[in-house]
C-alpha positions in Angstrom: -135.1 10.1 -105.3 -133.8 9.1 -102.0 -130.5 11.0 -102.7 -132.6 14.2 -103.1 -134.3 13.3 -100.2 -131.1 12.5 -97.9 -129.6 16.0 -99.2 -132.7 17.5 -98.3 -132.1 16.9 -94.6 -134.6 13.5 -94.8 -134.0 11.0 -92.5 -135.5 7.8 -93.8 -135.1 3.5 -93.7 -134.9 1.5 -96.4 -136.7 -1.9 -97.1 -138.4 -2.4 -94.0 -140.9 -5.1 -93.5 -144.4 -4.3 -94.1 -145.8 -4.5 -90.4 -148.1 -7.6 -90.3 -147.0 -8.7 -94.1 -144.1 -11.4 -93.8 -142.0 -10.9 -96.7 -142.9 -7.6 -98.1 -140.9 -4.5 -98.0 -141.7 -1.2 -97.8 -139.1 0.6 -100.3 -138.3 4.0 -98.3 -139.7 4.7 -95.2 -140.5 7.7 -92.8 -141.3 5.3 -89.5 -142.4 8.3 -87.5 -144.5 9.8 -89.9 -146.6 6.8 -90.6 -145.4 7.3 -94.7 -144.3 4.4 -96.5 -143.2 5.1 -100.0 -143.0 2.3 -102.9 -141.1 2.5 -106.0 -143.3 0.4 -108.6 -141.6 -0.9 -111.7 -143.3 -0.8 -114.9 -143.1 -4.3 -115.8 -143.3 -5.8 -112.6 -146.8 -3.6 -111.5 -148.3 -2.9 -114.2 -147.8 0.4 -115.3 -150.6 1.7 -117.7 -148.5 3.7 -119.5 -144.9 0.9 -120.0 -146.1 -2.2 -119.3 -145.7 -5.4 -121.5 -147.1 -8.7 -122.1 -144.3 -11.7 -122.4 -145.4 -13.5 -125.4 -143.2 -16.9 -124.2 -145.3 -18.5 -121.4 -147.4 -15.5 -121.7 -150.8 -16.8 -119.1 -148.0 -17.9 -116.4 -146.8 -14.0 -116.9 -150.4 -12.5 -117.0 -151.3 -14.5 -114.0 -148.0 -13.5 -111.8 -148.0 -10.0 -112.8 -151.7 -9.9 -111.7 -150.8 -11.4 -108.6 -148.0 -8.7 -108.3 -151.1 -5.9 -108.3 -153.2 -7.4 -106.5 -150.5 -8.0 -103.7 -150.1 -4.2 -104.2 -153.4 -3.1 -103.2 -153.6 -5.5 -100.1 -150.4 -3.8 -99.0 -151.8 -0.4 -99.5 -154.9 -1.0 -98.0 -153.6 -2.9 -94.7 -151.2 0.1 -94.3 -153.9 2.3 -94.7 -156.3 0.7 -92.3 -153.0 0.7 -90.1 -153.0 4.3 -90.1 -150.3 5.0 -92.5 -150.0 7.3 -95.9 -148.9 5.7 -98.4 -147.7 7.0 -101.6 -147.0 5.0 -105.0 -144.4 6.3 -107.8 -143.7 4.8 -111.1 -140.3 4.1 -111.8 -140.6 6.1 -114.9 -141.3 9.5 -112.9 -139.0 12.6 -112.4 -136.9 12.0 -109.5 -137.1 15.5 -107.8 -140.9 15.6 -108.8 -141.5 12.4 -106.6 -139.0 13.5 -104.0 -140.7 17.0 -103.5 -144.2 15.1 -102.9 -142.6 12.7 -100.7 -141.2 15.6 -98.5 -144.4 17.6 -99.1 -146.5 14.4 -97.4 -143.9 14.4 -94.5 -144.0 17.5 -93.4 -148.0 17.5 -93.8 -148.3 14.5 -91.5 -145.5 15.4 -89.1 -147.8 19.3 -88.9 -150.5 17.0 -88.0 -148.7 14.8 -85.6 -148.0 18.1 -83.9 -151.4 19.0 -83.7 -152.7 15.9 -82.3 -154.1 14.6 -85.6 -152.4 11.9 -85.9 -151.1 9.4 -83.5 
């Protein structure tokens, strides 16, 4: 995805610190445009469609992928609130499909920068 983007002409930084989050990351990120972009794994987030249970030790898994969630939304949501866009992809999705939404949401939100919209 971030090769189609970079080939696309996007400009973009990589693994940036969530702004107010000590030690979360932002996967790709458009600082301009206020767009922060995360790559979810299915394991790791929960995917409805991949995820899996770990049978060995399987309450310490359920409780630290449930943490991993939860974590997810408090990042969206304080991003949000901050003013930013964020957009969520599974790691099982088309590469050019998520990179022509990503560049799709860019352009929208830099059209509205331009217009005063957005700050």
């Amino acid at each position: 995805m971030r090769r189609l983007l970079h080939a696309a002409g996007m400009r973009y930084r990589v693994n940036v610190p969530v702004p107010g989050m000590p030690r979360r990351t932002i996967d790709v990120v458009f600082p301009k445009a206020k767009i922060a972009v995360f790559m979810d794994g299915c394991f790791w987030h929960g995917c409805p469609e991949h995820a899996t249970q770990p049978k060995s030790n399987a309450e310490w898994w359920r409780q630290k992928l449930d943490r991993n969630m939860a974590r997810d939304v408090e990042t969206t949501e304080h991003l949000t609130t901050a003013g930013w866009e964020v957009l969520r992809f599974w790691e099982h999705e088309v590469p050019e499909v998520v990179a022509r939404r990503v560049a799709a949401a860019v352009e929208r939100r830099r059209a509205q920068q331009v217009r005063g919209r957005i700050r």
